[in-house]
Each structure stands twice: as C-alpha cells, then as structure tokens.
N, C-alpha and C positions, 0 to 999 in steps of 0.2 A: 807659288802654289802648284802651277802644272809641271813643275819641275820636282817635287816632293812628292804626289800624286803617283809620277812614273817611277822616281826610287822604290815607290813601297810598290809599286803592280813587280816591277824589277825582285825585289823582295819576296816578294810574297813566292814568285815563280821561282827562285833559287834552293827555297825553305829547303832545308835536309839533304841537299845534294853531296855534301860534302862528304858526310858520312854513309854515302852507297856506293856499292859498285856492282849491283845486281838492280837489272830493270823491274821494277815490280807493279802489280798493278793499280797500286796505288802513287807512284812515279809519272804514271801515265795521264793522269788529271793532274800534275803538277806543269804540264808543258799547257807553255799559251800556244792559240790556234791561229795561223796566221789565216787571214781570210781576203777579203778583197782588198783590192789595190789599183792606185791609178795616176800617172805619171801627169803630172804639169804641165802644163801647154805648153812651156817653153823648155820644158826636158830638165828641168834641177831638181825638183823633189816630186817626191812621192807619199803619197797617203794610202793609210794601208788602216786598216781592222785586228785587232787579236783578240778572240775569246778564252778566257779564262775561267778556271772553276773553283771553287771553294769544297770539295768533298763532304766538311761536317756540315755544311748548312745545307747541300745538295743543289748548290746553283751554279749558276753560269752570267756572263757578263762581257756583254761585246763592249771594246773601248776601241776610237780612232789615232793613230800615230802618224806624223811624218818622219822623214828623214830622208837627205839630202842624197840625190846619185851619185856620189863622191864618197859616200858612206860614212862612219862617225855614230855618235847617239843616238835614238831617236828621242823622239820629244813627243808627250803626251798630249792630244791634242783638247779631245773632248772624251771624260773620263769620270763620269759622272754613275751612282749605282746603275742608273738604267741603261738598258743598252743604246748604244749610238752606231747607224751602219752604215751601208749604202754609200761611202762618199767619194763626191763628184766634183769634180774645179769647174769654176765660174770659165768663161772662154777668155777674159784677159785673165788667170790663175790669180785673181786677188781674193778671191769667196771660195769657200768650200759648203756645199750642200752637205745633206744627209738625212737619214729618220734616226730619231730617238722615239723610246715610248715613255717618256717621263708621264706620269701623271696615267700610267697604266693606259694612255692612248698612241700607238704610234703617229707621229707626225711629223712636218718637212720642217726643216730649223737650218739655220745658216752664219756661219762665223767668217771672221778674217781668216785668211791663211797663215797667221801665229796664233791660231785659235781664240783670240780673245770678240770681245763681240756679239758672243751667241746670243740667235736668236729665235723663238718659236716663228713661224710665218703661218700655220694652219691648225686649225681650229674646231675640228668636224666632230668630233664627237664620238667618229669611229675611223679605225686603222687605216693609214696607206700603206699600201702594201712593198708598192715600185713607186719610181718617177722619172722623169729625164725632161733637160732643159734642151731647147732650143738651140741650135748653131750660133744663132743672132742673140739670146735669150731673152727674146718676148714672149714666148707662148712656153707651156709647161704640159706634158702630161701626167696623170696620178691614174693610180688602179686604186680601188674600192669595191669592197661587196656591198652588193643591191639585193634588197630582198623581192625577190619574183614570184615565187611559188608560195601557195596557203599550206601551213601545219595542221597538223591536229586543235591546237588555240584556236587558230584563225577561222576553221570548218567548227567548231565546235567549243563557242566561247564561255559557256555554262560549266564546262569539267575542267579549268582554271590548274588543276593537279594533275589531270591526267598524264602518265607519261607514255603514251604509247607512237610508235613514228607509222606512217599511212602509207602508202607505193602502190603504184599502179602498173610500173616496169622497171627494166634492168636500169644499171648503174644508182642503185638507189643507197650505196656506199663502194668508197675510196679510197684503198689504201689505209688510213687509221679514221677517218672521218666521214659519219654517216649524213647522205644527203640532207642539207638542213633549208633547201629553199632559197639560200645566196650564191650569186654571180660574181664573180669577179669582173666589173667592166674598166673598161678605159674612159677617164677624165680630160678633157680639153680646154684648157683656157687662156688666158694671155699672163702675160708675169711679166709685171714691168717695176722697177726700183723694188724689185722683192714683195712684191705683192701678187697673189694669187686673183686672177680676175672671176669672175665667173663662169661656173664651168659647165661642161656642154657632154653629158653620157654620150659618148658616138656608136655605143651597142644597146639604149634604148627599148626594152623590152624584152633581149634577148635570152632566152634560155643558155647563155653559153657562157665561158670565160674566160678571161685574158689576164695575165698569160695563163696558160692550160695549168692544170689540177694533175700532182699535188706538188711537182718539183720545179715548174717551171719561174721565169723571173724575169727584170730587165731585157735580159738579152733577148727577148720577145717581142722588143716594142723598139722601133728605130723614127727615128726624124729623118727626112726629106733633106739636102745643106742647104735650101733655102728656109727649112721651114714649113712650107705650103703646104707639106704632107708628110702623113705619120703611116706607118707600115707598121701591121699587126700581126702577131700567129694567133689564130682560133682553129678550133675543130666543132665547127659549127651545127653539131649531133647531136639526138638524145635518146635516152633510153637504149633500145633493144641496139640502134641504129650507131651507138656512139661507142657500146660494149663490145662489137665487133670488129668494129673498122678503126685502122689507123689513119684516116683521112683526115689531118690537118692542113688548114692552106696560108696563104700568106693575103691579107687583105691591106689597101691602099686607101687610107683617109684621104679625100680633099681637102684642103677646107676652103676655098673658092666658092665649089659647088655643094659641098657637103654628102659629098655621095661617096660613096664605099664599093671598090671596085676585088671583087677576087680575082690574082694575077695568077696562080696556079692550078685553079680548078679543072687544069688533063692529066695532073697528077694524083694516084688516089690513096698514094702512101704520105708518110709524114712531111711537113711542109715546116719550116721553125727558122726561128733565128735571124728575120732581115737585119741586112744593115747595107746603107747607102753609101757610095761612094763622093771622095768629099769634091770631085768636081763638078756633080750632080746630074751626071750621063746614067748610071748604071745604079745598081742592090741586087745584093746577092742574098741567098739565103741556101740552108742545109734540105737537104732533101733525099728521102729513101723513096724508090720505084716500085716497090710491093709492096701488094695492096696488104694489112694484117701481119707483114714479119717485121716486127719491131726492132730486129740485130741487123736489117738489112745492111749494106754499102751506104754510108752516108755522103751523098756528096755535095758540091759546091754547084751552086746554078749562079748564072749570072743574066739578067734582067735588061734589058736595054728601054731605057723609057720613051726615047723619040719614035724607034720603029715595034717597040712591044717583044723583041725577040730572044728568045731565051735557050743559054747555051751551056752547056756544062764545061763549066772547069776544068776538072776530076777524071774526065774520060781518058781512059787507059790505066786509070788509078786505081790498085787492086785494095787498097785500104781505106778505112772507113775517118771520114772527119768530125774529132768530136768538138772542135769549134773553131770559128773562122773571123775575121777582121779586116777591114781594110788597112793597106799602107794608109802613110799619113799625103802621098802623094796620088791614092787614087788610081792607079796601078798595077800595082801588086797586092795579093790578099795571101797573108798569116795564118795559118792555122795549124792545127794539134790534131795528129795523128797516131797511132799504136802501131810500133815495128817489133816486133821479134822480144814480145813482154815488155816493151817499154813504150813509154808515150813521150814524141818528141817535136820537136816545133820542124813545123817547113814552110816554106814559100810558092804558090803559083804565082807565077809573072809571062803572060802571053808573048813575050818577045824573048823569052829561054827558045835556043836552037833544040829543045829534046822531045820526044812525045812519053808519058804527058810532060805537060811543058809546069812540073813539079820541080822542088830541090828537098833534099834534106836539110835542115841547118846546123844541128843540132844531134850527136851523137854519143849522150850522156849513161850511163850505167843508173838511169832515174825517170823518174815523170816528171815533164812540165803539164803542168793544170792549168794555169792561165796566163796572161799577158796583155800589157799598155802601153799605147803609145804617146808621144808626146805630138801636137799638133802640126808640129814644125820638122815640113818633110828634108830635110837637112838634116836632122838627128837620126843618125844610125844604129841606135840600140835601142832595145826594150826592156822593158822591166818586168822577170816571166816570177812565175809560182813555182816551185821543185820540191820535190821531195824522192824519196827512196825509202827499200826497207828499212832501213837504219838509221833514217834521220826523217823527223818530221815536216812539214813544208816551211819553206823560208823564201824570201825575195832574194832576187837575183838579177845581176846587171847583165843583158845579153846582147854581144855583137852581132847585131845582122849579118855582117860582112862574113864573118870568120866564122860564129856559131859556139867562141866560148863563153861562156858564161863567171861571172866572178860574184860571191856573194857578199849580197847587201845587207844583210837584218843577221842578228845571231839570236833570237828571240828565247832559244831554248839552252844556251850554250851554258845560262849558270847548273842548270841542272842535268846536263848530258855529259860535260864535261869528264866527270868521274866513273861514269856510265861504261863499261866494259860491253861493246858489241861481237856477238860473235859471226865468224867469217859468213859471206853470199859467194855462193859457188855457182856458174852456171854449168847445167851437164844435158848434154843429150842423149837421151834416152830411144833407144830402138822401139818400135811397134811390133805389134802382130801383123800388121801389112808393108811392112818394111822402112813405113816413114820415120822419122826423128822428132822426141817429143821435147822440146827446150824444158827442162826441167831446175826451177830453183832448189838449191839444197841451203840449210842454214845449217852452222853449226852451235854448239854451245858454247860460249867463251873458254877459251882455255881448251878449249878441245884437246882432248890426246888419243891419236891415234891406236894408239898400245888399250885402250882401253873400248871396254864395250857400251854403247849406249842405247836406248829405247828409240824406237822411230815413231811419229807421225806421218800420216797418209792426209795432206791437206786437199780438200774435194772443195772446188770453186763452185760459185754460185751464180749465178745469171740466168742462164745456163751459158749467155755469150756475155760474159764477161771475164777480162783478159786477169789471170796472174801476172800484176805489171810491179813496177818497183813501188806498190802502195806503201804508205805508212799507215796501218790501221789502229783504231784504237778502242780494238775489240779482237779482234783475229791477228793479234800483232807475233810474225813470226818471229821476230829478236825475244819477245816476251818467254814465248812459248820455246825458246832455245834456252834464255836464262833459266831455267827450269828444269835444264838439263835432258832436253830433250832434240832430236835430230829433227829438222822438216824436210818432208820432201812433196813443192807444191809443183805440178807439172799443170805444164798450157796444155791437157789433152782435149780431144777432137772439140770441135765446136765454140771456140775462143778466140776473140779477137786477136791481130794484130799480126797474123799469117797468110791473109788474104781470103777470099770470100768462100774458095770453094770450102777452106777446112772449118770457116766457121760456120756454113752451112749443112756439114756434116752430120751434125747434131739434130737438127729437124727431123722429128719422125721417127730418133734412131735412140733413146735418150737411154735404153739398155746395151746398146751395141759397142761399138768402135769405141767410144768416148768412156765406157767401163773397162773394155780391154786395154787402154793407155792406162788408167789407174793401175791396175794392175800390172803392167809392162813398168811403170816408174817405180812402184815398191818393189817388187820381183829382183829390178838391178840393182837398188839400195842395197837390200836385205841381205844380199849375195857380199856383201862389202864387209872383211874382216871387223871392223869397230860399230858393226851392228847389230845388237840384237836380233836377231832372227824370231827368238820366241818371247819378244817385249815388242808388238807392233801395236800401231792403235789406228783408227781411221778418224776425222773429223770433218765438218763442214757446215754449212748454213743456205736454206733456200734449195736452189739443185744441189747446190752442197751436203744439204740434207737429204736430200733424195738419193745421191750418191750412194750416202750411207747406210740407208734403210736396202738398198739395191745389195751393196756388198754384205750385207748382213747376213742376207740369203743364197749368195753366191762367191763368200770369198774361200769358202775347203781350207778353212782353220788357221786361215794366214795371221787372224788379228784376236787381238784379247780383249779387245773393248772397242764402243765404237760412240763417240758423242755425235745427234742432231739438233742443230738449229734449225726450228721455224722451216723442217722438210717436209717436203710432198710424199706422201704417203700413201693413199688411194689416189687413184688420177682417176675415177669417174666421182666420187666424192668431193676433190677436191674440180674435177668441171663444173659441179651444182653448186658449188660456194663460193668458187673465187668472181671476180668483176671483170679483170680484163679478158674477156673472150676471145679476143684476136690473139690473146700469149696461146692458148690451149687450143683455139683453132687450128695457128698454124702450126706449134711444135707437135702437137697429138695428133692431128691430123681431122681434129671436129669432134661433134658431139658423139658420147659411147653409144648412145642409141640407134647410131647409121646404121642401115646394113651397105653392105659390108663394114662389120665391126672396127674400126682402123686397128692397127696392132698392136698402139701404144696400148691398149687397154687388156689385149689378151697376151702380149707378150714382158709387158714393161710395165707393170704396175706391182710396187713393191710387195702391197699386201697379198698379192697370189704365194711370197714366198715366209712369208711367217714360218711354215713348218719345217723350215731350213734354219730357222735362226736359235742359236747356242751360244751366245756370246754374249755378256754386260752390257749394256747402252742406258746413255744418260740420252735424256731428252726432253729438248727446249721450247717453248711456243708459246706466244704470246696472243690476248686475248685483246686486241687493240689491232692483231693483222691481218686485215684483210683482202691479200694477196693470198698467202695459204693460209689460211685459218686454223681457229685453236682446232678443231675436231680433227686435224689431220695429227698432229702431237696424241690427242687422248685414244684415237687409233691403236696407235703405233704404243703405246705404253701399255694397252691394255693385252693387245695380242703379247708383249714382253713378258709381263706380269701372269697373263694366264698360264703360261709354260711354265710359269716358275725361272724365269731368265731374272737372274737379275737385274734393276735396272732405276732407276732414277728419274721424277719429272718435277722440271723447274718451269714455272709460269709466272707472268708480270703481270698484273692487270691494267696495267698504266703504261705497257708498250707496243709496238707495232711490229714493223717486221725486223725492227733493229730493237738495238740497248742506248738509251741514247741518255738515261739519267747518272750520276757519278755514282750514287750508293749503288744502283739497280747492276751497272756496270761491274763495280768490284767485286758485290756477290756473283755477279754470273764467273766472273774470274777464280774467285775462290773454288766454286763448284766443279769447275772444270777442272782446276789443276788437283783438285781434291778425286774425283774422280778418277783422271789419268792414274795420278800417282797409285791408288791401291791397288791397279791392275799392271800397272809395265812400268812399279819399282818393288 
C-alpha cells in the first residue's frame, strides 16, 4: 500500500515533464518541497517531509519519507490526504513522532519506523502547534493557544453577529492575522509508553507567546539532557511596549521548583533559539546586541549553567548566524552562515588555534538551510538542506571532515530533468565609491551572444536580506530567464553576507548608496554588447518594491517599465500603518512627527517624487499584509493613474505579504510576464 501510495506522489510529480524544456510557471507547483528532516540516532536513515500541490484543486499536502544515508528509494511513510509533519525519532530510533491534522485537528500521532502502526496519541480538540520529547522520553512538551483576552462576544454577549474587533493599543494585528485574544503557551507533562500525562501551562496567564508570532517554531523550545528543564524564547511585551522593542529573552523552566528563570535579561535585542548541550554543562542560544535593529550581527552565546556565565562564540565573527546546533559530542556547535551571497555551513570548536576560533566547512555555489545529526558522536556527517538558483532544495549527505557534500533525495529529478537551465554568472560590479558589488547575472537558455536581449533590474527586499543562491517560487530568476529575459540581481549596500559594516549601510540611508549600486549594476549590464539598452525593466517586492517606486522618480529614462510588489510607498503613511515599529524606528530613523524631521521622510520617501514619474508600472499588494499595507499600493497606482502613466494593479484578498496559493501564484506570474513582455518585447 505505502509502496503504490509513493509511485503515484512519484507520478503525480513527474506529470508532463517529458514534454518540456522551457520552466513555466506552472512547472513550478509541479516540484515537491522538500522540508524538514532528521537523521536517526544511529546515523542510517532519514525522515524527511515533501509538500506537494495539485494546481486545479488549489491545495497542498505535506506527506513524511524516509530513506536510507546510503541513498536508494525513498519509501513513503505516512501519506495520508492530511498533512503529516514535524517528524522526530524516538531516542532508541524505533518510533517516529509527528503532527497530522486529520480530522481538521492538528495533533501528536506516532508509528514504527517502517511506518506501520500509526497512531493518534492526543485528543484536545484544538491544534498543536510544536512538540519535543525528552532525552530520557518521559516528559513531553506541546504549544497550544490559550484564550486570554475578552472580544467583542465576550464584552458584549447580546450582539451575537456583531463583527467589529475592540483595541485599546498597538500590536493589535500581525503580519496577515488580526489580534484575536490567543496565546500561544507551552504544555508540560510526562509521556510514558506513549501516553500524554497531564499537562501543566508554564506561561499561565500570560499575555505572551511561545514560540514568538508569526514565523517562529520548534527551534524555540529546547529540553535540558537530563530533562529537568525546558528553555524557552518569549518576548514577554505588549502592546505599545512590544511594537517597538526587539527584546526577546531566553527563559529556563524548572521543573523541580517550578519557577522560570530569565537567563538574558542584560540583553535588550533579540534572544532565540536555545539549545543544550548533550553533556548537560552548557546552551547556547542566537542573539542580536541592538536594541530595535532586527538585521543586527546574530551571534552565538554560550551559557554556562554551574557558574551562570555567558560568553560569546562568534566574537570576531563579522557575519551573521542564521541557525546554530550542538555537535553530537557537546563541543562543537554547527551552524549556517551567509558568505559572499551564499549560505554555508561552519563549525565553532573552542580548541581551533584561530581567532574566532570559527571554520568554514562548506564552500558550495548554493544555500544550506538546514541540518541533522545523528546522536552518535562517532558519525562524521550530517544530513544538510541545499538548494541554489537552479535547482530546488534537496537532502544531502555532508562530510564534517572535508565539507563535500553528495546528494541524497532527487525529489524533483522526474520533472527538472528535461528542464533546460540557463547559465549563473557571478560579476562584480564597481560602485560610485569604488567598492565591488557581487552581482548575479542569469541568462536565458540557449543564450547567444550575437543576439540582443531585454534586461531586468532585480531589487531585493528585506531591506537586509542577502541575494543568496535562493530557489524561489515566485521571484524565480531561471523562471524569469526562460522568458527570455537577462537578470541582473546585485547584493547592493545593506545585504547580508558581506559583513556588518555594508549591511548596516542601509539604515537611515534607504535613498542613498544602496540606489546608486542599483544603478552602478544596470549601467555595466547595459553597456554589454547582447543587451538591450533601450528594453530595461526594474522589478522587486517589499523594499524591493520600494526600490522601484524610488527609481521610478529617479532613474533619467533608463527603464521602460517597472513592476512593485507589496512596496513601501509613503514612509510616514506607511509608519501609521504598519506593526513592527522597531523596522521604521530604526531604519527611518523614528516617528515623522520628530523635530528634527529624520530625513528618511524629507529625502527618501517615494511619493515626494510622483512628478518625475513617466514610465508603465504594474503594481501588486495585497490586502491580508500587514507589514506594508494595501494603501501603500492604492497610493502609488493612484498618483500613476492620475498622470495618465500607464499602469496596472493586481490585488489578493486572501494574501499577505507574499503569494502563497497555487492559482493566486500562476496569475501573478501570468501578469507579470504579460506585463513585461508589452513593454521590452
């Protein structure tokens, strides 16, 4: 049965590949998504997730796989319509956990490790969210929302229909979801022969969440190796207090005494991610030192529990950690860092002769995203996540020692195989202050030189967020090259993975430096024999969007069109709308109403330059995002529109700051390339 089960998911992923050789965007929801993964205690197999989607019916469908570190088939595990995820080995690797939400309820279920078996274990009525089992696997944690706060219902039980939502202060919505009154807390209880004991809320009343709102998970919540104690990330704020500040900390369950200890509270920037080391001395966790800059330095702290003393890793370390791990021996800690647009795995080990006392391991033309170990400090490789522009993420067997990597999964192969990519060039690009801007170039399949084609100006969004070897699948540059179009997405000022000063650049400056590199990367493009000169286009999403609305008013005729996603358009508009206060605090410089005015708002705000703007633009923005919000789109289309500029606006009502459904997806793709094409073909 789970052997016919995986032919037809196998199948279903291959459909139509044979007869393509152009990526389309509807190729793009034919590839499964590979997702979490976690190697076996004793290092032989691996369990891993693939999301999959069906385009006509409009859905998705997480299913579990293993397959062996030796590599070979995989084998379907639990594969059921609802999704199945999260999964974790029992500590002798005879059980695999996980959540499913069969029955429209997320909840904890558990099979043999040949999957057969399965079985529900919890019962609640409503969603777990996370979980994680003990070292010893007696005790268990769960997250679950608590409802704390009174609605409108609850104040006023006679208007049964009403739908209006009540606030008395800030944060009172996030990101796509408006404050409704639930917490996410953490559950404690014992779990013995697969039974859930009764459990014990250990944030009890609390206004707060665990893990934090809206992208946080797992990696939040660590066990103790003996068990005795649980380590949380909270940001224990609210309202006005919680909108400004990135103050997250790292908090220490008892459960002895039952008391909750906050171990970073001299820290007032973000706090995240414990995890304990497994000889049960030490936990480390990620930590930024400014207070409100959310791009900060991420670094590695390291905890000592006998003397309380806390030291950093990372010191000396000019790059930022986007997540961190113990060895399996309790010595060394793993982690994923951004070099020069790529993300790549490294090792701190405190008895390295170098300061910092870092390695690289890992020197890939790609991203690693994530990595497991197996519990058995004898086993020298891990089993990492990768992906690049060209190929979507896959498992992969990685030598600690050496740093190669061989891959394990080919999940997407029935359907890429035929799949004609066109060339990744790296080039460095000069500045207007003389630095070098690593700039990706794609081309179009088949490229021929002798010939001329239309460029793209790809404008990244973050604002610190690195052009690394992503696979997107939405902004997919191979996409956007099979289309016959040239990219040229450049890491300029303000972007990860170059060290702090240049990503700090960008603060305060979001007109400056960081638009003159845009322009310095298309300028040396353009100049290039098999380029259109007078077929450019600019594109982007987020600051990417803002990018664009920016060059719109300042690019002196270089482009003929210009698409924004979901861009910041007004910046004192968009400071009375958006939620996170500490983003516009610190990159604007504070609220428009200071005196002294900061300058983001007299110098850098797009709509001062509408009366400059002469060129097409399509423009995107969704009414589900509350990060920059719809008004900042109906802005910007409206000053378009009045001039008589041509121009285009596409809106979701069912999305946020992304595309995240398969139909909503392919029409934004449509529009785009429909767009492009009338103006620079």
């Amino acid at each position: 049965m789970l052997k016919n089960l995986c032919a037809a998911v196998l199948l279903l992923i291959a459909t139509g590949a044979h007869s393509q050789n152009k990526l389309t965007p509807e190729t793009l929801w034919k590839l499964g998504r590979v997702g979490e993964a976690a190697l076996s205690p004793d290092g032989k197999t691996v369990v891993y997730t693939v999301r999959t989607f069906d385009l006509h019916s409009n859905k998705g469908n997480t299913d579990i796989y293993k397959i062996p570190v030796t590599g070979g088939q995989p084998t379907l595990l639990a594969g059921e319509s609802a999704d199945e995820t999260a999964p974790q080995w029992s500590a002798d690797g005879k059980k695999i956990y996980f959540l499913s939400n069969k029955g429209g309820v997320n909840g904890l279920y558990v099979m043999d490790a040949s999957g057969s078996g399965m079985k529900r274990l919890t019962n609640y009525g409503d969603d777990i969210s996370c979980f994680g089992i003990s070292p010893a696997g007696n005790r268990i944690w769960l997250t679950r929302d608590v409802k704390i706060d009174k609605n409108a219902h609850d104040l006023y039980p006679d208007l049964p229909l009403a739908t209006g939502r009540i606030y008395d202060d800030l944060m009172y919505r996030h990101w796509t979801q408006w404050e409704d009154g639930l917490y996410s807390h953490v559950f404690v209880g014992s779990f013995v022969n697969d039974e859930v004991g009764n459990l014990t809320d250990i944030q009890a009343g609390e206004h707060f969440d665990t893990p934090m709102q809206p992208h946080g998970g797992s990696e939040q919540i660590a066990w103790s190796a003996d068990g005795k104690k649980l380590a949380y990330t909270c940001k224990k704020l609210s309202g006005k207090e919680y909108a400004v500040s990135t103050n997250s900390d790292i908090y220490l369950y008892d459960f002895e005494t039952g008391k909750t200890e906050n171990i970073s509270a001299s820290n007032l920037g973000y706090d995240i991610n414990p995890a304990f080391s497994s000889d049960g001395n030490s936990m480390m966790w990620l930590s930024m030192k400014t207070p409100g800059y959310e791009a900060d330095r991420n670094r590695i702290l390291i905890y000592h529990l006998d003397s309380k003393k806390i030291i950093e890793a990372t010191a000396g370390f000019d790059y930022s950690v986007e997540s961190a791990k113990w060895a399996a021996d309790g010595k060394r800690i793993y982690f994923i860092s951004g070099i020069n647009a790529t993300e790549q795995l490294w090792v701190y080990d405190g008895r390295l002769r170098s300061y910092p006392p870092v390695m690289q391991l890992t020197h890939d033309v790609a991203d690693y995203t994530d990595f497991s170990f197996a519990a058995d400090p004898k086993i020298t490789y891990a089993i990492t996540t990768r992906m690049s522009i060209s190929s979507p993420s896959e498992l992969y067997k990685t030598d600690l020692k050496t740093g190669v990597s061989t891959p394990l999964t080919a999940t997407n192969e029935a359907v890429l195989k035929n799949i004609k990519m066109g060339k990744v060039e790296k080039r460095m690009v000069k500045a207007t202050d003389g630095k070098e801007i690593l700039t990706w170039v794609i081309y179009p399949p088949d490229f021929d030189a002798s010939k001329k084609y239309p460029a793209l100006l790809y404008c990244q969004g973050g604002p610190q967020s690195t052009v690394s070897q992503f696979f997107s699948y939405r902004w997919n540059f191979q996409l956007m090259a099979a289309n016959g179009y040239i990219i040229v997405a450049p890491n300029r000022r303000g972007l990860p993975s170059f060290g702090t000063e240049w990503n700090h650049e960008i603060s305060g400056d979001w007109g400056g430096q960081c638009m003159r590199d845009y322009l310095s990367a298309i300028d040396s493009m353009s100049n290039l024999p098999f380029v259109n000169k007078d077929k450019l286009g600019a594109v982007g999403a987020s600051f990417g969007g803002y990018s664009v609305y920016w060059l719109a008013g300042h690019h002196q005729k270089r482009f003929k069109t210009f698409i924004a996603h979901c861009g910041v358009f007004n910046l004192e508009s968009m400071y009375g709308t958006t939620e996170e206060l500490w983003f516009t605090d610190y990159d604007l410089g504070g609220p428009y109403w200071q005196t002294p005015k900061p300058k983001s708002y007299t110098q850098f705000s797009p709509n001062d330059y509408v009366k400059n703007w002469d060129t097409p633009i399509l423009i995107i923005q969704n009414e589900k995002d509350f990060r920059v919000p719809l008004g900042q789109g109906m802005e910007a289309f409206t000053a378009a529109r009045y001039q008589n500029i041509p121009a285009k606006f596409l809106t979701y009502p069912d999305e946020g700051h992304w595309v995240t459904k398969p139909q909503n997806s392919v029409l934004w793709q449509r529009i785009f390339f429909d767009w492009l094409d009338r103006y620079l073909k």
